[in-house]
C-alpha positions as CSV (number, residue, x, y, z in Angstrom):
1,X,-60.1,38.5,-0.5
2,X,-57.0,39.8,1.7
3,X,-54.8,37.4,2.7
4,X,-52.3,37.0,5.6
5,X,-50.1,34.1,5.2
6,X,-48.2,32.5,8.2
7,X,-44.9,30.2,7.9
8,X,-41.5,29.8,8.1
9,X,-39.1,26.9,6.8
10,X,-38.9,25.9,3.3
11,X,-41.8,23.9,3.4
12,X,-43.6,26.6,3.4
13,X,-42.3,29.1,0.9
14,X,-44.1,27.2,-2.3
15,X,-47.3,27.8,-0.8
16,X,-46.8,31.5,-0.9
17,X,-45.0,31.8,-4.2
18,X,-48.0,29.9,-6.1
19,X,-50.9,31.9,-4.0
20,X,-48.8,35.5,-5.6
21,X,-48.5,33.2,-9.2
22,X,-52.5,32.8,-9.1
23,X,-52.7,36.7,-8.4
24,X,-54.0,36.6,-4.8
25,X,-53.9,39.5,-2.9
26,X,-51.4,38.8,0.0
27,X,-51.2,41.4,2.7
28,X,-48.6,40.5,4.9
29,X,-46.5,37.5,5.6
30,X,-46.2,36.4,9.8
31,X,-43.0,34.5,10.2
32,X,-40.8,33.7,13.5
33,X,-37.9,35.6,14.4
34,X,-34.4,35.8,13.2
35,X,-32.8,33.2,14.9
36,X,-28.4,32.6,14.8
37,X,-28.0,29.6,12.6
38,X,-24.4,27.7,12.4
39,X,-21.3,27.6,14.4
40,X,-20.7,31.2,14.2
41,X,-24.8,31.5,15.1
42,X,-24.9,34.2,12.3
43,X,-28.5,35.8,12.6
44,X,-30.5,34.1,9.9
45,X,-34.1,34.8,8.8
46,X,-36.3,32.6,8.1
47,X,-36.6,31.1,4.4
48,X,-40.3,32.4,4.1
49,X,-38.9,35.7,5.4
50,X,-36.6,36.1,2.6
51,X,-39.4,34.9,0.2
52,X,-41.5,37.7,0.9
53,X,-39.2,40.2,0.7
54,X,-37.6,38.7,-2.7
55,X,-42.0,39.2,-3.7
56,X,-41.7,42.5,-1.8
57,X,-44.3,41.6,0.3
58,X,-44.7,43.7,3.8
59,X,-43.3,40.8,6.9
60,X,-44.4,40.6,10.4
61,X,-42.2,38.8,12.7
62,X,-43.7,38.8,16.5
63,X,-42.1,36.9,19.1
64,X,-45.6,35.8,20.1
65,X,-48.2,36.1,18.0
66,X,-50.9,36.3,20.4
67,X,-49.6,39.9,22.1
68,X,-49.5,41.8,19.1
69,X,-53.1,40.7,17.2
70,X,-54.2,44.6,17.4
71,X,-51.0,45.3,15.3
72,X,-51.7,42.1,12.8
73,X,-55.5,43.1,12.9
74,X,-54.1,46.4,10.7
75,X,-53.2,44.9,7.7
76,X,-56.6,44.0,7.0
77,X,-56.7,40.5,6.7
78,X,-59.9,38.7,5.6
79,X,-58.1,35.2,5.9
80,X,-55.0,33.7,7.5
81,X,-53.3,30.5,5.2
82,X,-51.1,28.8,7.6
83,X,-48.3,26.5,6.7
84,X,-45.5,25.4,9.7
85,X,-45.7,28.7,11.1
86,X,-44.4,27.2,14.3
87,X,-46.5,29.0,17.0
88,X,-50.5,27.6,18.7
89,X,-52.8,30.2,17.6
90,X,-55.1,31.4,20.5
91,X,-59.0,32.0,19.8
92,X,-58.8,35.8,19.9
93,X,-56.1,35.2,16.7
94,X,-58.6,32.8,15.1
95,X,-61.3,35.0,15.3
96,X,-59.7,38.1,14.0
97,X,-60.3,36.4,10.4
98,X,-63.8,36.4,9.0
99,X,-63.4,33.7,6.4
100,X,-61.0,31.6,8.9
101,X,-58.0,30.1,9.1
102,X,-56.8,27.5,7.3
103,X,-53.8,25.1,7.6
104,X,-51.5,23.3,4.9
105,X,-50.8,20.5,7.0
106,X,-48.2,17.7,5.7
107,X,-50.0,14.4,6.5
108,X,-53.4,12.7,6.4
109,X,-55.8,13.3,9.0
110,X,-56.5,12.5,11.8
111,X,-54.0,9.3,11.5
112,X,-50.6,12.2,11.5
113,X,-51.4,15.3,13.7
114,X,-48.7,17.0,15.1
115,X,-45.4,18.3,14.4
116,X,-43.6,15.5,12.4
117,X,-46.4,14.0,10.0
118,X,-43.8,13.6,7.4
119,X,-41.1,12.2,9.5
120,X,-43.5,9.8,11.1
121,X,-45.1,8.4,8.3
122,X,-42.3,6.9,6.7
123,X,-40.7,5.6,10.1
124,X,-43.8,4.0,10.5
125,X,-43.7,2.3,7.2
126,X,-47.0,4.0,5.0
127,X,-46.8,4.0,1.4
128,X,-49.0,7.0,1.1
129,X,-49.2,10.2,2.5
130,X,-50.9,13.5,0.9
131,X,-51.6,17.3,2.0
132,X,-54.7,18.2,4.0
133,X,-56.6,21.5,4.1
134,X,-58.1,22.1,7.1
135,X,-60.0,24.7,8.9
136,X,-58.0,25.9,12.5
137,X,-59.6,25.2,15.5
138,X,-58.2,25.2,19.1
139,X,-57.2,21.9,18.9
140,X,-54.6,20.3,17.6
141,X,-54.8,19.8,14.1
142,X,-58.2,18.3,14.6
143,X,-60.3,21.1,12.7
144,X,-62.8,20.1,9.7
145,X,-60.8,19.2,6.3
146,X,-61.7,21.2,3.5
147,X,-59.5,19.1,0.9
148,X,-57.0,16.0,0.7
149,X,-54.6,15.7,-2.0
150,X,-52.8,12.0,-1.3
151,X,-49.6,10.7,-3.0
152,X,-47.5,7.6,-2.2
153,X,-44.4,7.2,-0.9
154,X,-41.5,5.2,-2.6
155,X,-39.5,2.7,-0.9
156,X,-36.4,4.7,-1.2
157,X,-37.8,8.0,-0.5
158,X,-36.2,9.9,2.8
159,X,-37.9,12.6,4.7
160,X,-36.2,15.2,3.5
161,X,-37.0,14.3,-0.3
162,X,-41.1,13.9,0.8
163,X,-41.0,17.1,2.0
164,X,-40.1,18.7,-0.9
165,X,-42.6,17.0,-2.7
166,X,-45.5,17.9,0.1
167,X,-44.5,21.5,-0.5
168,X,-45.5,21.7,-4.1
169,X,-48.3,19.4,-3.3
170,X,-49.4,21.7,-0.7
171,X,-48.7,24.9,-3.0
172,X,-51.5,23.8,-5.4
173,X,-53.7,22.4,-2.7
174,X,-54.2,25.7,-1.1
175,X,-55.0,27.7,-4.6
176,X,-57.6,24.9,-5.1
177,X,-58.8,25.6,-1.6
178,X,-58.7,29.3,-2.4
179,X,-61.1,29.0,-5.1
180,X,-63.5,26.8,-2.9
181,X,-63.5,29.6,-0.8
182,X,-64.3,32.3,-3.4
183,X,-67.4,30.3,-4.6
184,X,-68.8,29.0,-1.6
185,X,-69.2,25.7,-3.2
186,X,-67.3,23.1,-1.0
187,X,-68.5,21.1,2.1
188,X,-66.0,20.6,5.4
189,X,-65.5,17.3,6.2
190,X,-65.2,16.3,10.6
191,X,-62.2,14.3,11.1
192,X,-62.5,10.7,12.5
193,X,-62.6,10.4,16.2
194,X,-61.1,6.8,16.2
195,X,-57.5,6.5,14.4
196,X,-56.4,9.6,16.0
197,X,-52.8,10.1,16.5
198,X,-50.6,12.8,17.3
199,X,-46.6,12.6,16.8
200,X,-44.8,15.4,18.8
201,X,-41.5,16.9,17.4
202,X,-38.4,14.6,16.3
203,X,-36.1,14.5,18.9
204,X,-32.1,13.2,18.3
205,X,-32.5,10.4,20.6
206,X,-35.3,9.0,18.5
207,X,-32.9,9.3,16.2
208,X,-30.8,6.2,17.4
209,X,-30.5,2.8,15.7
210,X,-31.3,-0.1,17.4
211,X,-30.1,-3.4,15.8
212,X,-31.9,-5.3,17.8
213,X,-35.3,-4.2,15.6
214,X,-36.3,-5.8,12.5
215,X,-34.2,-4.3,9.0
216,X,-37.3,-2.5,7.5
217,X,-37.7,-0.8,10.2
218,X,-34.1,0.8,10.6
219,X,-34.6,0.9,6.5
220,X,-37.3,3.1,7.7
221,X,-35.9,4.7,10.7
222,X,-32.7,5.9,8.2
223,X,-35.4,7.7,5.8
224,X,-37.2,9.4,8.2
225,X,-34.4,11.0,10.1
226,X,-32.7,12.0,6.8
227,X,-32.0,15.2,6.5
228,X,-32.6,15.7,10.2
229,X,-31.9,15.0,12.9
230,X,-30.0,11.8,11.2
231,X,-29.6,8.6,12.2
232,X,-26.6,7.4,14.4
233,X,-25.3,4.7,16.0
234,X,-21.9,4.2,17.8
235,X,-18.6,3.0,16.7
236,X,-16.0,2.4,20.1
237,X,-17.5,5.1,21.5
238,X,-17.8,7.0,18.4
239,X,-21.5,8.8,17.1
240,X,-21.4,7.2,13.3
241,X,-24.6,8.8,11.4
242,X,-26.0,7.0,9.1
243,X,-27.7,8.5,6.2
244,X,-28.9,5.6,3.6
245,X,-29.8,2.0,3.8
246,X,-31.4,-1.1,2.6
247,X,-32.3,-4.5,3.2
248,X,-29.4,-6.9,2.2
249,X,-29.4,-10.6,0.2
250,X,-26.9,-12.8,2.2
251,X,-24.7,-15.1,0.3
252,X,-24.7,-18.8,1.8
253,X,-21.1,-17.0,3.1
254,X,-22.6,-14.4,4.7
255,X,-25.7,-16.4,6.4
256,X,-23.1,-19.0,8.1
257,X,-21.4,-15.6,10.0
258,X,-24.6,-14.4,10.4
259,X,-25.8,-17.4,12.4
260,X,-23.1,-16.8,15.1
261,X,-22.5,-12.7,15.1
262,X,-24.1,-10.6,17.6
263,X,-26.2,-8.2,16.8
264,X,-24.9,-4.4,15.5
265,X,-21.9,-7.3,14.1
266,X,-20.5,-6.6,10.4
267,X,-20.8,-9.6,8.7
268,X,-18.4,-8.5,5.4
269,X,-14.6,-7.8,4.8
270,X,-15.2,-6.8,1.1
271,X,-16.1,-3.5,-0.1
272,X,-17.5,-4.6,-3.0
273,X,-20.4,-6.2,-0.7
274,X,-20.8,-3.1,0.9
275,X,-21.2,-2.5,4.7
276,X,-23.3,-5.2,6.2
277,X,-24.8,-5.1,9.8
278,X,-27.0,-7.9,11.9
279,X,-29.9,-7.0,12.7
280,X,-33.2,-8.8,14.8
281,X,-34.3,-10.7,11.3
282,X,-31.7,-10.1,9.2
283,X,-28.8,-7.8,7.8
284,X,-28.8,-3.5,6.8
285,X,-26.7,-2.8,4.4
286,X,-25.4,0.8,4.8
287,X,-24.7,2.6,1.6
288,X,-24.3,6.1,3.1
289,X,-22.2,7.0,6.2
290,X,-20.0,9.2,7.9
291,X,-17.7,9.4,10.9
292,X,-16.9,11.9,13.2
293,X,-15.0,15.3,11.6
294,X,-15.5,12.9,7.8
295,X,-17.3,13.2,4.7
296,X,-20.5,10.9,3.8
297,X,-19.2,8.5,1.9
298,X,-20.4,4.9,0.6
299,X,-20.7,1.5,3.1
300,X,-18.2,0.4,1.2
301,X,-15.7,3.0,1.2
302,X,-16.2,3.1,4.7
303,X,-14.7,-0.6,5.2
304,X,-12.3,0.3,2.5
305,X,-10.9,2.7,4.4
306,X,-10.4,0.7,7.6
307,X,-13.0,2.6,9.7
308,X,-14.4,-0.6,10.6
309,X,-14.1,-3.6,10.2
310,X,-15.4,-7.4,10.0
311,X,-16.2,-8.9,13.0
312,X,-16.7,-5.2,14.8
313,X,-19.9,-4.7,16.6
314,X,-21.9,-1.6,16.3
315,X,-23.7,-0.8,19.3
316,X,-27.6,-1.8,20.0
């Protein structure tokens, strides 16, 4: 069984590396271009690119797939393992494979199709996600699920730190699909038609804190923008981003200001509380922050330092 494999972030590199460690033949890695990453915009490749070459593996990197299948079709691929890749596949690239293609996708279908399953499943407050294995159709993400491997999420957990967990998840849910494969012995499985949702790419104005919401869900908002694109709010006319939070205990102090602040109001002087915010039922404490041109640094050090201060009001 010849395998082409298709991704390119991090996420996707563990899938690869464990198909090689189970001695799968791999026959060519797709990936996106090099792209100019930082200030400088340096021309970066991808991670997955520079996995494959560290395996010596032969890499493909068309600007669009679709125009160059005759040049894919000549690595001889009997199966294409998909993981982030980044680009719609058309039917004549789905039916170049005779045993399929098959996607690692990062969520539980068909509640979290799309492009941010991870992202949107903590903003949204689940306490379990998992890695589906599911045969690629023309729609989106709404092929026949060959496997689900589910895990929960902690309270704590950001989206950045999920992620890295889905990607070894995923990395030994694709050699167990593998072998299902090889022996013919597994049955696909039709996705739900009712529960169906489909969350489109993170933008940064999503990322945006609103204190006139409810604390968990800013708790969760926080998470699920962490590492990217971050959360933020505004300080004087100042982007803050705010990278860690949790729900805050008042003292009987605390709850008399809190009865008369404003919303986005911080309701502490001392550093030793921490930085606390109102919010809609309640107040976020902020435990990791940073200001413009500074470093992330604790709630506390933050009103320590005289970056803010009691009384100021964070905008809604």
């Amino acid at each position: 069984m010849k395998i082409v494999y298709a991704g390119t972030p991090d996420f996707a590199v563990a899938p690869l590396k464990n198909i090689i460690e189970n001695g799968y033949e791999v026959v060519c890695v797709v990936t996106q271009i090099d792209k100019p990453q930082g200030r400088k915009g340096i021309l970066t490749p991808p991670p997955v690119k520079t996995a494959a070459e560290e395996l010596g593996l032969p890499v493909f990197q068309p600007v669009k797939l679709k125009e160059e299948l005759e040049a894919l079709k000549t690595f001889g691929g009997d199966l294409l393992v998909t993981c982030a890749y980044g680009q719609i596949l058309t039917q004549d690239v789905l039916d170049a494979f005779p045993l399929g293609v098959w996607n690692i996708h990062a969520g539980l279908l068909p509640k979290y199709r799309g492009a941010s399953p991870i992202q949107s499943c903590i903003v949204n407050g689940e306490t379990e996600t998992g890695v589906s294995i599911m045969k690629t159709e023309l729609g989106l993400d709404s092929g026949d699920v060959l496997c689900v491997d589910k895990t929960p999420i902690t309270e704590t957990e950001t989206a950045g730190e999920l992620s890295a967990r889905l990607s070894k998840i995923g990395a030994e849910s694709i050699v167990k699909a593998l072998k299902m494969l090889e022996s013919g012995e597994y049955t696909l499985v039709p996705q739900a038609t009712d529960g169906v949702q489909v969350f489109r790419k993170i933008q940064k104005e999503h990322a945006k804190l609103d204190f006139s919401q409810p604390v968990q869900t800013l708790v969760n908002l926080i998470r699920g923008m962490n590492p990217d694109p971050i959360a933020y709010t505004l300080l004087a006319g100042n982007k803050i981003n705010v990278y860690r939070a949790e729900c805050a205990q008042l003292t009987e102090d605390e709850a008399a200001v809190f009865e008369h602040a404003q919303l986005g109001e911080v309701l502490s002087d001392r550093p030793k509380r921490g930085l606390l915010v109102k919010c809609a039922d309640g107040a976020l404490k902020i435990t990791e922050i940073q200001a413009p041109g500074g470093k992330r640094i604790t709630g506390g050090e933050f009103l320590n330092g005289r970056k803010v201060q009691k009384g100021q009001v964070f905008e809604c």
